[in-house]
N, C-alpha and C positions, 0 to 999 in steps of 0.2 A: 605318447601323451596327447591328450585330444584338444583342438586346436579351435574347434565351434560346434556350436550346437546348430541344424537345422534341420526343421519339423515341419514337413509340406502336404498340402491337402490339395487335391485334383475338384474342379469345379468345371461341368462339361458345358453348359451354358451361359455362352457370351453376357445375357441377360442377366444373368445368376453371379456371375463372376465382377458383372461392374457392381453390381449391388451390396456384395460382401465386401468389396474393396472399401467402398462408402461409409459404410458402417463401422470398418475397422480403425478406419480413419476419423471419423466422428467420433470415438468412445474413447480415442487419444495416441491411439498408433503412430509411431511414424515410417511411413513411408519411405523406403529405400529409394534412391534416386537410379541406381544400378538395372534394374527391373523396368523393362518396359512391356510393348506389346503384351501376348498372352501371359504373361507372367505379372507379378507382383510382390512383393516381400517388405515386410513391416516390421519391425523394431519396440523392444518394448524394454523400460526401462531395468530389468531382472527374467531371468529364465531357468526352470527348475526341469530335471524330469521327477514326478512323483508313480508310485507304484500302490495303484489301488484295489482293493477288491469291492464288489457290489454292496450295499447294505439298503437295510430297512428306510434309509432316509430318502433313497431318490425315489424319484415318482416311477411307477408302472413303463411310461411310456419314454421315457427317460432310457430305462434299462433296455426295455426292446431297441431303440435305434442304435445304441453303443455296442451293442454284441456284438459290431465291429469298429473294433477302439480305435480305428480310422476315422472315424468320423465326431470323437470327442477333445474338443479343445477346454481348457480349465484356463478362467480369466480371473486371476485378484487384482481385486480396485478399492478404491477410497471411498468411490462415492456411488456405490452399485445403487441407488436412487432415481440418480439421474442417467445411468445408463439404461434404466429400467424404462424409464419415462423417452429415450432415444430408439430403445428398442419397439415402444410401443406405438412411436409416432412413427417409424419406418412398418408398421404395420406387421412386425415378427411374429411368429407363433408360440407363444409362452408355456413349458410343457408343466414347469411344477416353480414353485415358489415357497419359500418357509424363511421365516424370522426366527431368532433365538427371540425366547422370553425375557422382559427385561433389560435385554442388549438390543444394539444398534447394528449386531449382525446380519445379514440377510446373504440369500443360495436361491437362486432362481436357475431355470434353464431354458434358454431358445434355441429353438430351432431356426439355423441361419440357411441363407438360401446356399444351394449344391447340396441339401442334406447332411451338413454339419449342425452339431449341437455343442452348444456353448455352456458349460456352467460358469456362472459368474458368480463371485462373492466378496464378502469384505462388508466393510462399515466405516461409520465417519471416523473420522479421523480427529482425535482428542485434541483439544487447542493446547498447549504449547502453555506453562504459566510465567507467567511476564511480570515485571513490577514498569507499571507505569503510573504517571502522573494524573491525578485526576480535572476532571471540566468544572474544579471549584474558586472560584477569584477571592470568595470573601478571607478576610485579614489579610491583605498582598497590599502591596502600592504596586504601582503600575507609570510608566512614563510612554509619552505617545509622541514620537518627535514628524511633524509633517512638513512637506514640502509646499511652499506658496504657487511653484510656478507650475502651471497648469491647476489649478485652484478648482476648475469646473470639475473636474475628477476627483483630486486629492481630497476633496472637502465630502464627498460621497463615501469615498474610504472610509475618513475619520468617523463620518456618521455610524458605519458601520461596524470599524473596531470600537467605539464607545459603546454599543450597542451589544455586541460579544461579551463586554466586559461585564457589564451591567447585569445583563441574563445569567453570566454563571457567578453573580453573589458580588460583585465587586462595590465598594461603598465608592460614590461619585465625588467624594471628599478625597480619594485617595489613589484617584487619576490627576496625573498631572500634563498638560498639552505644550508644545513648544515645535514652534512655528521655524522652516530655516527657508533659504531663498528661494533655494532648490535641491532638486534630489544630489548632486554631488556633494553638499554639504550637512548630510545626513550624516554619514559615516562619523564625521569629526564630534558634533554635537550627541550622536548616543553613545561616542568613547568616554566624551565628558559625563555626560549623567550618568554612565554605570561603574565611572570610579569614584565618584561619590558614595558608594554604597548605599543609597538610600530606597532603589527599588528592585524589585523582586524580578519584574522584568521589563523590557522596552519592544516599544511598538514601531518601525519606520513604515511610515507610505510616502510615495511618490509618485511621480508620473511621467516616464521617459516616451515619447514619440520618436520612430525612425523622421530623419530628413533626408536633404540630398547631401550629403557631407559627411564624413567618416563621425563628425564629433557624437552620434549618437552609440556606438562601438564601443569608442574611447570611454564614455560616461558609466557606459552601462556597464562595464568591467569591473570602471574604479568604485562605484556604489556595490556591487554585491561585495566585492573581496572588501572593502573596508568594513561593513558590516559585519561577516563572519566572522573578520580580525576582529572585531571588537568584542564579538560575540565567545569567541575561543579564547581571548587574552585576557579577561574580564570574567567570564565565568559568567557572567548576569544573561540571561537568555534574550535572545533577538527575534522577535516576530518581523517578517519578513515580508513586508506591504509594499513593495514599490514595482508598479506596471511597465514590465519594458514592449509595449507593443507598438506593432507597424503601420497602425491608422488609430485615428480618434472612434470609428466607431468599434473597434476592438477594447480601446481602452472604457468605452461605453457599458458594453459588454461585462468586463468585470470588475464593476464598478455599481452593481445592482441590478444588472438587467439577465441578459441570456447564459451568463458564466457566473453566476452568483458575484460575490461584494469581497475580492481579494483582502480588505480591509480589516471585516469580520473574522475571514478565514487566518489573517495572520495573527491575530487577536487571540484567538482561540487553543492556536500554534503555542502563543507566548504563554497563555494561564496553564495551558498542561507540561509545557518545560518547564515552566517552575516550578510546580507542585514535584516533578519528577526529581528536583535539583532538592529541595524539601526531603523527600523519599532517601537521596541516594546520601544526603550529608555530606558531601564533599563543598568543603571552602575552594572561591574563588582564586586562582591564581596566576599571576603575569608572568608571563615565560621570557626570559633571557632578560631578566635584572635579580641585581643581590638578593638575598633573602633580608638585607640589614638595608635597603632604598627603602625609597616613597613606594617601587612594586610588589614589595613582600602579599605573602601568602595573608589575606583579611580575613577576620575571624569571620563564623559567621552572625546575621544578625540577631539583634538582643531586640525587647521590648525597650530599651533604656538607648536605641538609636535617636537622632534627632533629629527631626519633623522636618521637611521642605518647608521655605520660607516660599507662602502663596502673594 
């Protein structure tokens, strides 16, 4: 029974030989750790032998250098584009090239250094079809629960999740804001507004700074896991705005400046979970109480809900 496949090519110049290794390795090889000095061997994620005969489709010059099928390697890829464009910037000698018509197929050949010749082929790679949420807020309510303390931050945030909401359709009638001391006290307050049933989803921002003192550890723990719990036990989606960084000018940073507006970003987070929650139709549920408590499974929402009292 045969136990591996390996398929070796002699490359007589040092020069020749780093250069192909290079290459092999840029186009997405991996490199065997086993192999050192004059040798090298690379890995690739599938390995075929195929059995060909010549045809009308390869180039002239293509045929003349294989007449010894030593020197012919067959590479399929995803993205023979940008190998193409790798090949061209290491300056390789390109002997023929053809696209299928109307596809996204493509068969090129180089000539690689030691006198091997490469066909490459393949095409993009079809995206995958997905049911996701879309970047549209209008008819949603929205709850935005912020933290006061660090305020020179937080209030950047908010600017910026209001900001997210607005651009993708959201009516400013139908954002609600709620201010807590600080970020530990986030968790509690958007358990409470997303068991009111009243919003589609919720926004926290915050703003944790390291000190010299374990309590920033401690905090920063208890805010995300409360959050996600209330976010998974609740069903109502959690945009996810609270900075846990090691300096103030970090938290500068993404708060508008060099790292975009975490704010915005959670914001945007929260209108496409809900539209997805919309999509997928499944009612909110709290896990580990009766189905006959106050945690029962909530329908989901009706036009005939009733309005936050402003």
């Amino acid at each position: 029974m045969i136990k591996s496949l390996h398929i070796g090519r002699y490359v007589a110049r040092p020069a020749e030989f780093q250069s192909l290794a290079e290459f092999l390795t840029a186009i997405g090889f991996e490199r065997l750790p086993e192999a050192a000095g004059k040798a090298a061997a690379f890995s690739a994620p599938g390995g075929i032998i195929s059995l060909n005969q010549p045809s009308g489709g390869h180039p002239r010059r293509v045929l003349e250098l294989v007449k010894d099928v030593e020197k012919l390697i067959v590479l399929e890829v995803t993205n023979p584009d940008d190998i193409f464009a790798i090949a061209q910037k290491r300056r390789l000698k390109v002997l023929g090239d053809s696209a299928e018509s109307g596809s996204s197929e493509r068969t090129f050949w180089l000539e690689l250094p030691g006198g091997i010749v490469a066909a490459v082929h393949g095409g993009a790679a079809q995206p995958e079809i997905a049911t996701e949420g879309k970047l549209d807020a209008s008819g949603k309510r929205f709850a935005i629960v912020v933290s006061r303390f660090n305020s020179f931050i937080t209030e950047r945030l908010l600017q910026g999740a209001l900001d997210a909401l607005l651009r993708s359709g959201a009516d400013r009638g139908e954002i609600e804001i709620f201010r807590v001391p600080g970020s530990f006290e986030i968790p509690s307050a958007a358990r409470t507004l997303a068991e009111t049933n009243r919003y589609d989803a919720l926004i926290c921002l915050g703003c944790l700074l390291r000190g010299d003192t374990a309590h920033y550890d401690v905090i920063v723990n208890e805010v995300a896991r409360g959050i996600g719990q209330s976010a998974q036990e609740t069903g109502v989606p959690h945009g996810f705005g609270v900075l846990t960084c090691d300096t103030l000018e970090q938290a500068i940073d993404r708060a508008g400046l060099k790292m975009g507006n975490k704010g915005f970003e959670a914001a945007m987070a929260a209108v496409e979970m809900a539209n997805l929650k919309s999509v997928v139709g499944r009612s909110p549920v709290v896990v580990g109480k009766s189905a006959s408590g106050p945690g029962r499974s909530r329908p989901s929402k009706s036009k005939s809900r009733p309005k936050p009292k402003r």
